[in-house]
N, C-alpha and C positions, 0 to 999 in steps of 0.2 A: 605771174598773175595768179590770184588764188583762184580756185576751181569754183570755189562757192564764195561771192563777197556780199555781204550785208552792209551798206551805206547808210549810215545816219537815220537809221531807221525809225518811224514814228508813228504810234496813230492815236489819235483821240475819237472819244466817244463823247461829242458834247463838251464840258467841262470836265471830262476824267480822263488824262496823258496814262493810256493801259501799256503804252512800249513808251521810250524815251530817248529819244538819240540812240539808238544801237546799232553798233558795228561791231562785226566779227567777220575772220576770213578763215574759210574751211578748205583746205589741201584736198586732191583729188584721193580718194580711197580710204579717208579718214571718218571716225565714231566720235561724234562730237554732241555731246549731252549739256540740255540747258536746264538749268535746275535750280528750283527756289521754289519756294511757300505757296501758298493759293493765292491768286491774285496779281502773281511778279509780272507778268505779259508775257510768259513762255508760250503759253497755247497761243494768245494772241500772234506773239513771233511767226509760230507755224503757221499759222493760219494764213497770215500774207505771204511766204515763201510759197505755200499751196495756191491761192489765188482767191480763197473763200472771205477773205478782207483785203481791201484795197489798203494801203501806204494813205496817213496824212503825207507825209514828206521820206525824202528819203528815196534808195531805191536797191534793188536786189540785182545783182549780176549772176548767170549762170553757164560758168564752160563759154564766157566772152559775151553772151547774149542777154541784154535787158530781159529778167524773168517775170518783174512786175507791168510789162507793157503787154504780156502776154496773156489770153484767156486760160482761166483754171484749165480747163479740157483741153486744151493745147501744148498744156508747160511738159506732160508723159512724166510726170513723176510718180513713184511710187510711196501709196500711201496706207499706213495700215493705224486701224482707229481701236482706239479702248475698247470699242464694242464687236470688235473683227468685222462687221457688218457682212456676213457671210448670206446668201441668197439659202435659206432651207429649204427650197422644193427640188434644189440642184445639189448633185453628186459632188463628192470632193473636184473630181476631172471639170467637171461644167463650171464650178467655179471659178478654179483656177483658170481657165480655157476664157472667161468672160468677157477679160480684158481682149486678149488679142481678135476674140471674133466680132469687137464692136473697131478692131481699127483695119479689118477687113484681111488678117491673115489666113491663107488658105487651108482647108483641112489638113494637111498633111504636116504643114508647118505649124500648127499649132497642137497637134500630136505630139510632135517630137518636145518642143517647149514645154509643154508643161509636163511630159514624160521627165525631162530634166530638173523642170522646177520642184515635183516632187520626190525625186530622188537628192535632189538639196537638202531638203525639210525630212529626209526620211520618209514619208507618209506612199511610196512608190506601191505599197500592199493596201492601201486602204481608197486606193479612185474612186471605187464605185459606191462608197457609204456616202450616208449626208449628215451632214452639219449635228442633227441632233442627239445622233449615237455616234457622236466622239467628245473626248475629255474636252476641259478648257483648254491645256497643253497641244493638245493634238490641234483643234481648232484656231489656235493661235499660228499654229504653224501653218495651217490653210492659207491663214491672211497674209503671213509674210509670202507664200507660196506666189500668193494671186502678185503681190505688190510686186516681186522681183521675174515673174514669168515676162512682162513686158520691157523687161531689160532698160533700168532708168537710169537715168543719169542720178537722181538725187533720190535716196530714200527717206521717206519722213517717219517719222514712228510716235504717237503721240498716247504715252499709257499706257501703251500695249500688253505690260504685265499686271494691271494694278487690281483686275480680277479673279487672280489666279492665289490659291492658297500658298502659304510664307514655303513650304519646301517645294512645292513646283515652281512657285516664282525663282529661286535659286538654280532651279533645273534647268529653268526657261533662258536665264541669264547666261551660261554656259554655250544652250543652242542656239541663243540669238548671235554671238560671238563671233562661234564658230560660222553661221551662214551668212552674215556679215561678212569673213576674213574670206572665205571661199567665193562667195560672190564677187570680191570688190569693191562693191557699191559703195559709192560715200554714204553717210547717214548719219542724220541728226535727228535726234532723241529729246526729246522731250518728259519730264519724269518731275515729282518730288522727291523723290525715293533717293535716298543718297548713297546708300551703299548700293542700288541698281547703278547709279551714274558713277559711281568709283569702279565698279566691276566690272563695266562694258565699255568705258570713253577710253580716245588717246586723249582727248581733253575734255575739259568739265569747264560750262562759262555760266557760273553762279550768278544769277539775278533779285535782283530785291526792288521793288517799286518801279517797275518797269526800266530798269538804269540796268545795263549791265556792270558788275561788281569785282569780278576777277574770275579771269578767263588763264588756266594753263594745264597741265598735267593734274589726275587725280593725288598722283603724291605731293606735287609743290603746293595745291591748292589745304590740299589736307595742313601739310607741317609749315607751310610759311601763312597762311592765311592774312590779309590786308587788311581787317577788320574785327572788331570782337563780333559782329554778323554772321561772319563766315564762320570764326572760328566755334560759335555754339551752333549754328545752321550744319553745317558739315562733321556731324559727329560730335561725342559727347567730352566736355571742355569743363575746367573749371575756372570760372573768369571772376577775378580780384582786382576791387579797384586800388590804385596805386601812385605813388609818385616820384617820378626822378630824382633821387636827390644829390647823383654825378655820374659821368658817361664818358668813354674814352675808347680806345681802341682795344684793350684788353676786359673789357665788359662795363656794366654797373650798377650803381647800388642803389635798391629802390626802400622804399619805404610802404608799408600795407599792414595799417593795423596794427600801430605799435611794435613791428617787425622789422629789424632790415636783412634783405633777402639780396642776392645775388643774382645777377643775369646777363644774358647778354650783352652787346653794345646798345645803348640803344639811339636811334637817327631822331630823340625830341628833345626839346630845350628842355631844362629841368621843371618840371612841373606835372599835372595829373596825366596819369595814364589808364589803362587798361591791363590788367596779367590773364594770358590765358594760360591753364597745364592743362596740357592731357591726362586722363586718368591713367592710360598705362604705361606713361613718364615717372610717375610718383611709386616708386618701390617703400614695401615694408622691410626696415633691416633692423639692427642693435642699436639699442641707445645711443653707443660713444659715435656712432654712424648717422647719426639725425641730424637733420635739420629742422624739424620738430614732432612734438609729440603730441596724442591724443586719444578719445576715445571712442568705440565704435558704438554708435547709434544704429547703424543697418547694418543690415549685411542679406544681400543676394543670392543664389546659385541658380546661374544661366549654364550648365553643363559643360563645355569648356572653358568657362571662366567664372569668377566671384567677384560680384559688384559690393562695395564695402562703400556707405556714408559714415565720414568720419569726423567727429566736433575737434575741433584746433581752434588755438589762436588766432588764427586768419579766418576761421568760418569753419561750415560743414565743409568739406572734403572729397569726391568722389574719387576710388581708387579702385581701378581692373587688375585681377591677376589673375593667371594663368590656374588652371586647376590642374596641382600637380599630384592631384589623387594624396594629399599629406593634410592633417590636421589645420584646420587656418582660424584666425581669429573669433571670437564670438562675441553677440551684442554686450557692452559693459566692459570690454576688456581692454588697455592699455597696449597702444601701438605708437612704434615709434619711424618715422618716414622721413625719405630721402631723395631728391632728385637735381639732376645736374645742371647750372647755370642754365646752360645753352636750351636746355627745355622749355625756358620758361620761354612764351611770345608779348613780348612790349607795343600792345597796340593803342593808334589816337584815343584818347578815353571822350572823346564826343560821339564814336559809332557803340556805344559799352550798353545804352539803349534800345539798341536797332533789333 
């Protein structure tokens, strides 16, 4: 039986379905990030796991026990908010200490906990400061401090990095991780941030209009993607509309723009689809090596990589390569690109909107 199971879960606001039939089952000790757009019902999701919204329908199991029959203040989960919600008149220690001295832990025992919980987080030198003269980093780590001192069954973490500047946010990623793996704790995430949810899940369950969409590893979700949704949602895609025009076990031949192109097998009658490529699927190599040719309208430099828009027959182009510190193309210049069947993804061409 899974540790955390989510049944059918639902809620409406009025006439607006913000979650929609969602199920997911989460393994005891597992990072499990929900992640989609503004709007998808992920906060919502949390929010009833926490008990700050009630279930239209549906219902939440946790560790064998109805979670949604239970009062927010009763469920002892641990929760840490976008805004850390840290008490400023109280010392790092008093914070942390918050929790267990409102559920009656004795002095001594709540010395030692959260002596522990800040030596989790690192912050074991910093007790006696407050909230205001510490970084966001530091103060982040408070919040997880306070959320994991009461020892929970379920950690919830809702944005937790998303006011943190782009290299401490990467910093942050690493120590969430790690006091995650050291802890234990189950914990589900909540995020838009896609490379946050690729860098911290064992799994990623990608939501779109309050549906859940495709739930599995950050690499399956990345390279098999269900949807042309997914696949420009999760990282950067180039998606061609296209059509079967035969399919077989050794792959097939599509059609896109006066093109026929090579690919995979693909599982749809002959008719329109969707193509998605990766940009850093599509290598630049020698003419007699093309699969076709073009010219560069952009061109990038993100410091270990070159983002290059390129005009082709099939459309602009997006292409990543590696910076390998050597001469690379410039705007106006003739390039000629390559990439192998199996790269290309053949999805429903009715999600090619989404």
């Amino acid at each position: 039986m899974p540790f955390l199971e989510l049944s059918g879960l639902t809620k409406r606001f009025g006439d607006v379905t913000a979650v929609d039939d969602f199920s997911l089952a989460v393994e005891k000790g597992e990072f499990v990030s929900l992640l989609g757009p503004s709007g998808c019902g992920k906060t919502t999701t949390l929010q009833m796991i926490a008990g700050f919204e009630q279930p239209s329908s549906g219902h939440i199991t946790l560790n064998g026990r109805r979670l949604d029959e239970v009062p927010a203040r009763q469920r002892g989960l641990g929760i840490v908010f976008q805004t850390y919600a840290l008490f400023p008149h109280m010392t790092v220690e008093e914070n942390v200490a918050f929790g267990l001295e409102m559920r009656g832990i004795g002095r001594q025992d709540r010395k030692r906990k959260v002596a522990a919980a800040l030596d989790l987080v690192h912050l074991s030198n910093l007790s006696a400061r407050y909230p205001r003269a510490m970084s966001g980093g530091q103060r982040q780590r408070v919040a997880l401090a306070r959320a994991l001192v009461i020892e929970p069954e379920l950690l919830l973490l809702d944005e937790p990095l998303s006011n943190l500047d782009a290299k401490l946010r990467e910093e942050m990623q690493l120590e969430l991780r790690r006091i995650q793996q050291e802890a234990g704790v189950t914990t589900l995430l909540v995020t838009h941030d896609q490379n946050e949810a690729m860098a911290l899940s064992d799994r990623v369950a990608v939501m779109h209009h309050g549906r859940l969409m495709q739930e599995e590893t950050p690499f399956h979700v990345y390279e098999n993607p269900k949807s042309s949704f997914i696949s420009t949602f999760l990282g950067k895609t180039n998606s061609l509309a296209a059509t079967v025009v035969k399919t077989d076990e050794a792959g097939s031949v599509l059609a896109c723009n006066g093109m026929e192109l090579k690919g995979p097998a693909a599982h749809h009658l002959p008719g329109p689809v969707t193509l998605s490529l990766r940009p850093e699927r599509i290598e630049i190599v020698e003419e007699n090596e093309a699969v076709l040719s073009g010219t560069v309208i952009e061109r990038i430099f993100l410091g270990d990589q070159w983002l290059f828009r390129i005009e082709t027959p099939l459309g602009p182009l997006l292409v990543v390569r590696r910076n390998r510190g050597l001469r690379e193309p410039e705007h106006g210049e003739a390039v000629h690109l390559a990439w192998t069947p199996e790269h290309l993804r053949v999805l429903p061409a009715e999600e090619g909107a989404a």
